[in-house]
PAPAFI-85684 format. One record per residue (C-alpha): residue in three letters; x, y, z. Coordinates in steps of 0.1 Angstrom, whole numbers. Layout:
<pt res="ALA" x="X" y="Y" z="Z"/>
...
***
This chain:
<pt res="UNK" x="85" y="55" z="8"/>
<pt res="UNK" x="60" y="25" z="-1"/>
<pt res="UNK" x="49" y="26" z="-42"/>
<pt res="UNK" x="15" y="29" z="-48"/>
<pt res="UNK" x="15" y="-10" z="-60"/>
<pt res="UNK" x="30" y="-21" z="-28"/>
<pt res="UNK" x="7" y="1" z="-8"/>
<pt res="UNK" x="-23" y="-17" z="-34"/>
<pt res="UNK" x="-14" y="-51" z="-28"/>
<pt res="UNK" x="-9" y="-40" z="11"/>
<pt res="UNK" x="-46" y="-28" z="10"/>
<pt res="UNK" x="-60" y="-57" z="-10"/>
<pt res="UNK" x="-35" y="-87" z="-10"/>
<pt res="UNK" x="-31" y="-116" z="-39"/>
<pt res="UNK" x="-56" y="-142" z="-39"/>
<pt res="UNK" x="-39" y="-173" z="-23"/>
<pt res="UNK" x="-51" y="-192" z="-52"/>
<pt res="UNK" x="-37" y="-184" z="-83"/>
<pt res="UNK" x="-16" y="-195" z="-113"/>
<pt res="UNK" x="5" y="-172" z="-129"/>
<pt res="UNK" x="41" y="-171" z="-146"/>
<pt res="UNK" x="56" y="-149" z="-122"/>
<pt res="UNK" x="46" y="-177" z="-97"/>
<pt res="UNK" x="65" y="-201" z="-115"/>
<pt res="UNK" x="86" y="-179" z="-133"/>
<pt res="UNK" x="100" y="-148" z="-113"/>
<pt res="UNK" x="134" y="-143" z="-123"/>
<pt res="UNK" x="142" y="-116" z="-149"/>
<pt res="UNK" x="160" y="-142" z="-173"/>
<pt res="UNK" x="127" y="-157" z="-179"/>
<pt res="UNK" x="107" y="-123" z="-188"/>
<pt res="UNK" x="116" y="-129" z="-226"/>
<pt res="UNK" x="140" y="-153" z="-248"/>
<pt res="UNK" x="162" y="-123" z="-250"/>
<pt res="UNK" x="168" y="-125" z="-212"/>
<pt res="UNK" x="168" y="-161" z="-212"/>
<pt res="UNK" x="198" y="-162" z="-239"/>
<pt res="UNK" x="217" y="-140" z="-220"/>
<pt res="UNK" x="214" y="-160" z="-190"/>
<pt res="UNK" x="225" y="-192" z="-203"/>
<pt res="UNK" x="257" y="-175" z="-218"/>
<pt res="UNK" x="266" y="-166" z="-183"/>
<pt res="UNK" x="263" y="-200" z="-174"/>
<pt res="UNK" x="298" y="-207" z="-164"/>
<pt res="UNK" x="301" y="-174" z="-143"/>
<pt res="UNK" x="269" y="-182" z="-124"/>
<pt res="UNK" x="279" y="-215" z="-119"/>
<pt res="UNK" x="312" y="-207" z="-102"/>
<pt res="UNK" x="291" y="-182" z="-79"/>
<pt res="UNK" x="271" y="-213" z="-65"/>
<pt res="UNK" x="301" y="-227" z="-58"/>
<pt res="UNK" x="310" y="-205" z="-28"/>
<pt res="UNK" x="280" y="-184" z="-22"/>
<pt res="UNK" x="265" y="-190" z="11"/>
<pt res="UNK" x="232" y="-177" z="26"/>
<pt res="UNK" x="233" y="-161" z="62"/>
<pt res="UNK" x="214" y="-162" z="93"/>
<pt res="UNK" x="192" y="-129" z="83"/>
<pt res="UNK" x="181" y="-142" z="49"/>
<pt res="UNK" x="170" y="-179" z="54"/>
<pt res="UNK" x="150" y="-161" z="87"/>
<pt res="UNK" x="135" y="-123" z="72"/>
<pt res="UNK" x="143" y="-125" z="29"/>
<pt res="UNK" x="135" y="-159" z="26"/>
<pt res="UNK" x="104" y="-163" z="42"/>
<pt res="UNK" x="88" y="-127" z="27"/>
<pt res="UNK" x="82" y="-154" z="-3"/>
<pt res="UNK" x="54" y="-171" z="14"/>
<pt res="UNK" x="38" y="-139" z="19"/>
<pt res="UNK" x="22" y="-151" z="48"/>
<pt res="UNK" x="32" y="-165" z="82"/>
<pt res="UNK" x="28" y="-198" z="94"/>
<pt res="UNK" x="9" y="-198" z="126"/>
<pt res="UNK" x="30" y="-203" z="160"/>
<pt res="UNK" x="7" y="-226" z="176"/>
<pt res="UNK" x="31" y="-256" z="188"/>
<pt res="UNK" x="46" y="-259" z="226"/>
<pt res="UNK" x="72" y="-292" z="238"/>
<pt res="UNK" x="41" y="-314" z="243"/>
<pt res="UNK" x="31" y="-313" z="205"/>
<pt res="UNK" x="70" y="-317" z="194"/>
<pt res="UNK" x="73" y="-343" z="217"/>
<pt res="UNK" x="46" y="-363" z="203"/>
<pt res="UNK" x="58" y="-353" z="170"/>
<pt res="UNK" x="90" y="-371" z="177"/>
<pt res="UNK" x="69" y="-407" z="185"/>
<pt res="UNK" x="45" y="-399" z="156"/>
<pt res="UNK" x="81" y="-395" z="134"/>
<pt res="UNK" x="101" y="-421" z="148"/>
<pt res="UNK" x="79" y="-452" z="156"/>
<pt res="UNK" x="65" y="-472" z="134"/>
<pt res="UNK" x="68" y="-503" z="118"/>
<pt res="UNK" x="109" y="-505" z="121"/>
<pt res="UNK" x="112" y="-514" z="152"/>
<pt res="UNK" x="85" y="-545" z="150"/>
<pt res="UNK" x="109" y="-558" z="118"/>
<pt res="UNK" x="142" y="-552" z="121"/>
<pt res="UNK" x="144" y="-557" z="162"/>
<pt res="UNK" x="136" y="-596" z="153"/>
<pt res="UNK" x="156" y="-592" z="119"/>
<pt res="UNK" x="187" y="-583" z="131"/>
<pt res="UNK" x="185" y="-603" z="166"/>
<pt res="UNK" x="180" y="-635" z="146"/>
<pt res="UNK" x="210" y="-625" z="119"/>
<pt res="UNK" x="237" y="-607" z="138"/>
<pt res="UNK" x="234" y="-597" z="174"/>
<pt res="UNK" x="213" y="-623" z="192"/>
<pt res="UNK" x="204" y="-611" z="223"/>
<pt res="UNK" x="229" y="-586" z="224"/>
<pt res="UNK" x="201" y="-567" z="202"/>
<pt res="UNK" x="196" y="-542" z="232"/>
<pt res="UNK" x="235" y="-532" z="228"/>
<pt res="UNK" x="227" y="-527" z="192"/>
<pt res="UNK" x="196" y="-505" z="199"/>
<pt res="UNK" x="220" y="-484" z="227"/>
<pt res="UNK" x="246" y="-477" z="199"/>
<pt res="UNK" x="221" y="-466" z="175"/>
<pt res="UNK" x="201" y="-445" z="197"/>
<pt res="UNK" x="240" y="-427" z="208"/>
<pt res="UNK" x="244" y="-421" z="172"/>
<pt res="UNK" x="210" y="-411" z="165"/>
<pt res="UNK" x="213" y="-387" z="199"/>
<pt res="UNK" x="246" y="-371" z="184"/>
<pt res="UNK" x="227" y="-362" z="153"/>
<pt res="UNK" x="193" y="-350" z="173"/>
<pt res="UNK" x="218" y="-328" z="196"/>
<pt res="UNK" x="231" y="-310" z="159"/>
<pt res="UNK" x="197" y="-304" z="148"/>
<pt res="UNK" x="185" y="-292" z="180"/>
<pt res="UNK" x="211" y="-267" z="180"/>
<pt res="UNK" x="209" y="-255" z="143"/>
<pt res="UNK" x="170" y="-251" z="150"/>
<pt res="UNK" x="174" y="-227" z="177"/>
<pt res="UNK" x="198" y="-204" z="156"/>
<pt res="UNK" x="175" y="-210" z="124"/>
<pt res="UNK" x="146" y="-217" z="136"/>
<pt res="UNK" x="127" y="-217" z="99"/>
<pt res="UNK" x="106" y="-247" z="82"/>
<pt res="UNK" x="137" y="-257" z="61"/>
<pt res="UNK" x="156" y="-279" z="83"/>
<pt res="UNK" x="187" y="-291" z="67"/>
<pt res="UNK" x="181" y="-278" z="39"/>
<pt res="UNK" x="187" y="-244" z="56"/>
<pt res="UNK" x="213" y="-247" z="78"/>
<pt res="UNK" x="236" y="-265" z="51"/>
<pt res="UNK" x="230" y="-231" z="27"/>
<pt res="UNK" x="245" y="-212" z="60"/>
<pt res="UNK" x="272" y="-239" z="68"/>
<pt res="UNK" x="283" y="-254" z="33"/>
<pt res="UNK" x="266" y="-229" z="7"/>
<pt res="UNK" x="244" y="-236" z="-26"/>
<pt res="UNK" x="258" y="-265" z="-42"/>
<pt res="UNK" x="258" y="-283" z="-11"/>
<pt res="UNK" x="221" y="-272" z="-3"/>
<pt res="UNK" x="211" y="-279" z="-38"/>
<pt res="UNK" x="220" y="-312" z="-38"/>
<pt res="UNK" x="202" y="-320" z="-3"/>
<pt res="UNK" x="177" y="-301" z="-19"/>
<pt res="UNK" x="174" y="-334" z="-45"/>
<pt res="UNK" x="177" y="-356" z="-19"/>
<pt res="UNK" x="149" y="-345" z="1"/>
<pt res="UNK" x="124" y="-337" z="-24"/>
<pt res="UNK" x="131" y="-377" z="-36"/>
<pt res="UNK" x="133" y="-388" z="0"/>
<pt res="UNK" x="98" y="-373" z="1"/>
<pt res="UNK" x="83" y="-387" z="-33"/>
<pt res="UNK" x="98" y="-423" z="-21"/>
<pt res="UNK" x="92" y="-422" z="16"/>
<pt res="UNK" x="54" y="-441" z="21"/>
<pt res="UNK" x="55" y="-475" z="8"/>
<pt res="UNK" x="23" y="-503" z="19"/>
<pt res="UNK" x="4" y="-529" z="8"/>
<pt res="UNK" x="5" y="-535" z="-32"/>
<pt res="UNK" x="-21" y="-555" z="-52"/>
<pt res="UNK" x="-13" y="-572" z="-84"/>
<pt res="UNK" x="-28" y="-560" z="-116"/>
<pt res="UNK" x="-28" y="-573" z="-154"/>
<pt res="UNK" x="-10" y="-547" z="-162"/>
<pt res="UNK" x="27" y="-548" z="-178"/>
<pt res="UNK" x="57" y="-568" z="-149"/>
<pt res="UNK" x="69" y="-540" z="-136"/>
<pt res="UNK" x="40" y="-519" z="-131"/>
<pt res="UNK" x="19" y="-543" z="-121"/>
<pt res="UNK" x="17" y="-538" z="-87"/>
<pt res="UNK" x="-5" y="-506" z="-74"/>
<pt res="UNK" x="-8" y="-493" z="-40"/>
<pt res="UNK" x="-38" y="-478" z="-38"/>
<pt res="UNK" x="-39" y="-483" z="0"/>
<pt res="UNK" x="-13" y="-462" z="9"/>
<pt res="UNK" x="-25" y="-437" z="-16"/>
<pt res="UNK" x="-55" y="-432" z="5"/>
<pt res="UNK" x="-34" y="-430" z="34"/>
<pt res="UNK" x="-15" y="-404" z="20"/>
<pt res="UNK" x="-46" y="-386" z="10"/>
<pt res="UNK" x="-59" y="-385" z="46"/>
<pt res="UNK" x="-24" y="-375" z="58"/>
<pt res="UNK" x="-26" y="-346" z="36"/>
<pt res="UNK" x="-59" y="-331" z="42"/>
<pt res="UNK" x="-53" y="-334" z="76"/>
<pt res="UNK" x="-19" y="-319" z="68"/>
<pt res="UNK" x="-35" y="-287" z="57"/>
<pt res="UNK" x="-66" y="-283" z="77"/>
<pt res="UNK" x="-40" y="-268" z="106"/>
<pt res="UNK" x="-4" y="-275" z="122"/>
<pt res="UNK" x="-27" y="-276" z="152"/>
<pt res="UNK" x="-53" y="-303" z="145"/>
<pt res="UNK" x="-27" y="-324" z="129"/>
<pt res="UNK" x="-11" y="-324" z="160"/>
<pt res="UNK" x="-42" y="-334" z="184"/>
<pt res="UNK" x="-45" y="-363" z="156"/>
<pt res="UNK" x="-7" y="-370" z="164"/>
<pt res="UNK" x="-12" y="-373" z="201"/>
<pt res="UNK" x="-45" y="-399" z="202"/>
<pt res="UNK" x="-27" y="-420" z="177"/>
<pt res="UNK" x="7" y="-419" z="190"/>
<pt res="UNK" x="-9" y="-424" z="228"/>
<pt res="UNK" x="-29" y="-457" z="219"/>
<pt res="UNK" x="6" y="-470" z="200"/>
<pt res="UNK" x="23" y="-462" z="227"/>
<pt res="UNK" x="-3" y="-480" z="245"/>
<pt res="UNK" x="1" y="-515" z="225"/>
<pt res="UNK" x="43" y="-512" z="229"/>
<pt res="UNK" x="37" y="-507" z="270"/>
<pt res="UNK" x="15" y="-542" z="264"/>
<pt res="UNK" x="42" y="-557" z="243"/>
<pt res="UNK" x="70" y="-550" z="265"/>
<pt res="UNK" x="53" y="-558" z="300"/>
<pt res="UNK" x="41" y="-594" z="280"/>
<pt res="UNK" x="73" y="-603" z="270"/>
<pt res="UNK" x="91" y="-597" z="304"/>
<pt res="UNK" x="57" y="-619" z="322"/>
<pt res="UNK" x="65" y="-646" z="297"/>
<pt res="UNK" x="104" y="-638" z="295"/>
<pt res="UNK" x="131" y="-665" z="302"/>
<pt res="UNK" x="164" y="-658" z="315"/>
<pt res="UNK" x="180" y="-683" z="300"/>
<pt res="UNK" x="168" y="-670" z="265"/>
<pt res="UNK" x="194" y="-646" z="269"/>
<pt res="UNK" x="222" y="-671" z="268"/>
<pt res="UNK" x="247" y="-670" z="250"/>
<pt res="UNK" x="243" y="-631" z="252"/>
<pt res="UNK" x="270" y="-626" z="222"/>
<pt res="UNK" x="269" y="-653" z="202"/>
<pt res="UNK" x="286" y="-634" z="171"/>
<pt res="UNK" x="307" y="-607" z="190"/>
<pt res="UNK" x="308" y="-570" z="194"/>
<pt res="UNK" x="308" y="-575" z="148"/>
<pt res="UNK" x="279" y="-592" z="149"/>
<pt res="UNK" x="265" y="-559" z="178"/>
<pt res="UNK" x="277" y="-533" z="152"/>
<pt res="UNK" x="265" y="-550" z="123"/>
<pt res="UNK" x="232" y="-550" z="140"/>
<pt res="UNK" x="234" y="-511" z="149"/>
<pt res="UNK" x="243" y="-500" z="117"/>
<pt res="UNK" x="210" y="-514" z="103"/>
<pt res="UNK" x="188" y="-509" z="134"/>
<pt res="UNK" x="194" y="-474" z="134"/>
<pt res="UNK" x="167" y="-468" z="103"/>
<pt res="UNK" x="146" y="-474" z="135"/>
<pt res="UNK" x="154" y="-438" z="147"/>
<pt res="UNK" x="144" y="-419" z="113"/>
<pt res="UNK" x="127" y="-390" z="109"/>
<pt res="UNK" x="133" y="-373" z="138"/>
<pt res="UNK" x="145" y="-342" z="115"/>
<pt res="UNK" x="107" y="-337" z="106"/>
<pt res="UNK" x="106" y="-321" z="138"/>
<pt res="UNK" x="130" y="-294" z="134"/>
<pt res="UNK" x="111" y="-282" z="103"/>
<pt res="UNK" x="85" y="-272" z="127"/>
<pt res="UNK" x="106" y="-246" z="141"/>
<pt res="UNK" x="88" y="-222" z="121"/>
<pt res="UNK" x="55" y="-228" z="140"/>
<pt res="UNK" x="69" y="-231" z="175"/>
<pt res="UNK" x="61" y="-207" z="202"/>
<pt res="UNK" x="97" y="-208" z="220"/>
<pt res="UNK" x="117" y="-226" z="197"/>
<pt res="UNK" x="144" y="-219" z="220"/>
<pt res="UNK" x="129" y="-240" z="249"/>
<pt res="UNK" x="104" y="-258" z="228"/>
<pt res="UNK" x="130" y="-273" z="204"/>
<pt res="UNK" x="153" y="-292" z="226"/>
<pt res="UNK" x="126" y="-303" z="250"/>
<pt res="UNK" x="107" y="-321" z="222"/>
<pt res="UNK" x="136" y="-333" z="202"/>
<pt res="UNK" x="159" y="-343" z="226"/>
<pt res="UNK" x="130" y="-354" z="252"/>
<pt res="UNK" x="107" y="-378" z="225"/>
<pt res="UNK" x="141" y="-389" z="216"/>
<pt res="UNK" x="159" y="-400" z="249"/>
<pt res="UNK" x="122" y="-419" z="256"/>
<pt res="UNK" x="122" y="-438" z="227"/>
<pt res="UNK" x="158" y="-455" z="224"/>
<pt res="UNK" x="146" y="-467" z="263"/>
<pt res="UNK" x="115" y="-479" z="249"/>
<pt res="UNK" x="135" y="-497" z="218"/>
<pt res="UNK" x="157" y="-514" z="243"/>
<pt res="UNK" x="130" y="-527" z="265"/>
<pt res="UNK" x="107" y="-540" z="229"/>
<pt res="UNK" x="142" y="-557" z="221"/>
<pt res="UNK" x="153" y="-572" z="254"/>
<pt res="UNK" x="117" y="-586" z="257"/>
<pt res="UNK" x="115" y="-603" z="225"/>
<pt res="UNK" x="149" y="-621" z="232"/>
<pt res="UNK" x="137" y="-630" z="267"/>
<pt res="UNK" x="102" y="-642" z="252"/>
<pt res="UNK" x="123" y="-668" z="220"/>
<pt res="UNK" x="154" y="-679" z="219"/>
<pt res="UNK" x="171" y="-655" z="193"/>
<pt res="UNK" x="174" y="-691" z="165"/>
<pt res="UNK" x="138" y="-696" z="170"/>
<pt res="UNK" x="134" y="-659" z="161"/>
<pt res="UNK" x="113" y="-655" z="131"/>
<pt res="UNK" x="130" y="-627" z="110"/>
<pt res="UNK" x="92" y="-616" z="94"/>
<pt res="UNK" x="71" y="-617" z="123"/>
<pt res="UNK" x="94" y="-618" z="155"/>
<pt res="UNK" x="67" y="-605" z="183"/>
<pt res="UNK" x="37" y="-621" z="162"/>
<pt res="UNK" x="54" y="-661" z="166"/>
<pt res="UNK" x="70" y="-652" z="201"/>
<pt res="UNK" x="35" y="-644" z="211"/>
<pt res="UNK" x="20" y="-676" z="196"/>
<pt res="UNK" x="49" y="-696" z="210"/>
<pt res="UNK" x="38" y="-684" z="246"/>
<pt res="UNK" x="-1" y="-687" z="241"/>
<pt res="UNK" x="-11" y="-657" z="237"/>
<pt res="UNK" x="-21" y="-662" z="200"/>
<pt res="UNK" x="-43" y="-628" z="201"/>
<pt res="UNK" x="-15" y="-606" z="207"/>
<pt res="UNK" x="-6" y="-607" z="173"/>
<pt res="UNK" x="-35" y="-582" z="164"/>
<pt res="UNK" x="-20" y="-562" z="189"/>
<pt res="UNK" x="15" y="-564" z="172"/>
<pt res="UNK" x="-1" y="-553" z="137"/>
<pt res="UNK" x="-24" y="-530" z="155"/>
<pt res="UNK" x="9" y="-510" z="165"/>
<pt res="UNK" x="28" y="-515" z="136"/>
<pt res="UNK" x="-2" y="-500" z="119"/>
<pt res="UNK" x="-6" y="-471" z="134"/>
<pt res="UNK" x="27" y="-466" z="133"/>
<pt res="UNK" x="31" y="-465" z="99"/>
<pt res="UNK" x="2" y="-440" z="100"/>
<pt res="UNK" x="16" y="-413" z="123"/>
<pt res="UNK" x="47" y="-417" z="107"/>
<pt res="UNK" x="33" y="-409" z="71"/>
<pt res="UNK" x="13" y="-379" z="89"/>
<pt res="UNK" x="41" y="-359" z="104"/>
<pt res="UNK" x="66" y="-372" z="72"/>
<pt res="UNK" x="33" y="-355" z="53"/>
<pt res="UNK" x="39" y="-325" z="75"/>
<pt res="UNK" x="82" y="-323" z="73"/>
<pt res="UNK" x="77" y="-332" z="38"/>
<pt res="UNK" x="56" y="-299" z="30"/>
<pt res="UNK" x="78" y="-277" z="52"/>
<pt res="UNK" x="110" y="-290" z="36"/>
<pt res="UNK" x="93" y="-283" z="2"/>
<pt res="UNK" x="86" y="-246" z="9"/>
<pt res="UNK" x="114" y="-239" z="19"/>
<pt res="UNK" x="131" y="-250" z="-12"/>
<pt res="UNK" x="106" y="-227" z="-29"/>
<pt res="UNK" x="113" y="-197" z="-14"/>
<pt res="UNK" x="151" y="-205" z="-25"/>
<pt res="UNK" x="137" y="-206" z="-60"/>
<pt res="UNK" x="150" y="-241" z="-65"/>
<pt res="UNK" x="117" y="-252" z="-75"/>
<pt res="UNK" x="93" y="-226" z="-87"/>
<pt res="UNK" x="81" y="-203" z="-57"/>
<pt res="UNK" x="47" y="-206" z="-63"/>
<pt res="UNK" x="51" y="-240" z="-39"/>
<pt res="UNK" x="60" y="-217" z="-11"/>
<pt res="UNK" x="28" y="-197" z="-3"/>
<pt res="UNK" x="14" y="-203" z="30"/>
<pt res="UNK" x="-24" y="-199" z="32"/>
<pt res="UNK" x="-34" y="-169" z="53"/>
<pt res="UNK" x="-58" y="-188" z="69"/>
<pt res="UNK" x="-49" y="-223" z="81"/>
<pt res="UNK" x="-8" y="-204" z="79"/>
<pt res="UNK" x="-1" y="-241" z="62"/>
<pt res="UNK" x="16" y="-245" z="27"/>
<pt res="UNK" x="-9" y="-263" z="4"/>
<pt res="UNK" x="6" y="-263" z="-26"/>
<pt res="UNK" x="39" y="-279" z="-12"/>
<pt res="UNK" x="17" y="-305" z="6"/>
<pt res="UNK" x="1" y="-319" z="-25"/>
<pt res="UNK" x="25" y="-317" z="-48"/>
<pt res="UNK" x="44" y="-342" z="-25"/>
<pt res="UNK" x="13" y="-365" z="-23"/>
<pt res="UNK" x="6" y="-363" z="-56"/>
<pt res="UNK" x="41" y="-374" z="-68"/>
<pt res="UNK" x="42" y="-398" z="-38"/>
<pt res="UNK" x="12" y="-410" z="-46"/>
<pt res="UNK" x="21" y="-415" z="-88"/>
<pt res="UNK" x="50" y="-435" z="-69"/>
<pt res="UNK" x="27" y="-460" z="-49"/>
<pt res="UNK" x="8" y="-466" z="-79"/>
<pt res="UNK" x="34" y="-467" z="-105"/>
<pt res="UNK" x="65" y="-478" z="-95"/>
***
């Protein structure tokens, strides 16, 4: 039988926003300094607990997500995911480190790079996938390694992520008259951020439409960059096709593959999926699959385009353009690379927050960070507190 307090707060719930120490503070050792002195003499016992507890299926999907208190809202299909996966994946990466690493290791043996990367990053999309049908929650790894590996292991992915998060948008600096060191701000990508927040918030939904228009005219300027390159394209670019070896291949893959991040930000939507069941590997595995082809076509026509030598390392498509005449295509190039780097912060603004709430409801950081608005069923607190540390980050350090 329900308490009258439960069936209170039933009839008229907590205000969404609110500040109080049980928010924060919700575990009996902090109710007094009686409680918390007992606690930290049972720091060694509680300490070995962590060391082999482990959470279960039921708890990370029912217990767990009773601390949010409200639901997020179900409103994403394949289509959305799949667009997730371009918003996540592409951005400025692959118009860097395709002419980087070409130039450097693998010469035009770059696409072999690209198809070694995209197998590895395919083995690890294929282990999410399947972790986010059995837990489909907005935790991600974070989750399935309290199932799989236990607390300590989770706790310190937990650390990871949250500085994976706080580090994660870097832009354009200005220099300042302030202290070396912290003299250079980054008050453009603080803005971005901003944006990529609020839009966050609004609605899993409408960041998602955003998503799709900005990922679709991206998408649009790498169709233009590959069907260029292959017009202007020379065979006998491509020769010698290994001038360093299958070393120079590997070495390239091994640094490449930061090309195919973020992809995991899409498994912390599970949460807000429809069928995550159907949904899950048709996004993941479907955005994925397309963009290790497209990678391999962007890096087969650059080397066609230059010679890999005559490859400049910090603005390969920019010069291969201007080398072939087409000296406005280089707006195109940063066009792409820009809104890459935009979508990308969006859906890293949307992972981020999920990520975070899920560590909340774990009580790793105070659960107050893991209420979901009954409204938009989006976590605003989680979402700004990682802007606002991100964005003391851009501006600070």
């Amino acid at each position: 039988m329900s308490s009258v307090g439960d069936m209170t707060e039933e009839i008229h719930p907590r205000n969404y926003w609110r500040w109080s120490k049980q928010d924060f503070f919700p575990e009996k050792s902090f109710e007094d300094w009686s409680n918390y002195r007992s606690a930290l003499s049972q720091t060694t016992s509680r300490f070995k607990d962590r060391l082999v507890s482990r959470s279960d299926d039921a708890n990370e999907l029912v217990e767990l997500r009773k601390q949010s208190e409200n639901e997020m809202k179900r409103c994403l299909n394949w289509w959305d995911l799949t667009w997730f996966g371009f918003g996540a994946v592409i951005g400025a990466g692959i118009f860097v480190l395709t002419g980087q690493e070409a130039r450097n290791h693998a010469g035009p043996a770059i696409l072999l790079s690209y198809v070694a990367s995209g197998i590895s990053a395919m083995l690890s999309v294929f282990c999410y996938t399947e972790f986010a049908i059995e837990i489909p929650v907005a935790g991600g790894s974070f989750a399935y390694l309290r199932v799989e590996l236990g607390e300590l292991a989770a706790f310190i992915t937990a650390g990871n992520i949250l500085l994976e998060s706080i580090v994660g948008g870097a832009a354009l600096r200005i220099h300042t008259s302030l202290k070396d060191g912290y003299n250079l701000l980054d008050p453009i990508a603080v803005g971005v951020l901003a944006i990529a927040s609020i839009i966050a918030i609004t609605s899993a939904r409408r960041a998602s439409y955003i998503n799709w228009i900005a990922s679709a005219i991206n998408t649009l300027v790498i169709l233009f960059v590959i069907i260029a390159g292959f017009a202007h394209g020379k065979t006998s670019n491509l020769k010698p096709y290994l001038p360093h070896g299958a070393q120079g291949v590997f070495q390239a893959a091994a640094i490449v593959y930061f090309a195919y991040g973020g992809f995991d930000n899409i498994a912390t939507m599970a949460e807000e999926t429809r069928n995550p069941s159907r949904d899950i590997p048709l996004g993941l595995l479907g955005s994925m699959s397309l963009i290790t082809v497209i990678y391999c076509l962007m890096a087969l026509s650059l080397t066609m385009m230059q010679k890999y030598t005559d490859i400049d390392p910090n603005a390969a498509y920019s010069v291969a353009f201007q080398n072939v005449g087409m000296h406005w295509a280089k707006y195109l190039v940063a066009l792409g690379a820009l809104k890459g780097m935009t979508t990308v912060l969006l859906v890293g603004a949307l992972g981020q927050a999920r990520y975070t709430t899920h560590i909340a409801r774990a009580h790793m950081i105070p659960p107050f960070f893991a209420l979901v608005h009954p409204r938009t069923g989006t976590p605003i607190y989680a979402t700004l507190l990682i802007t606002i540390l991100s964005a003391m980050y851009c501006l600070f350090f």
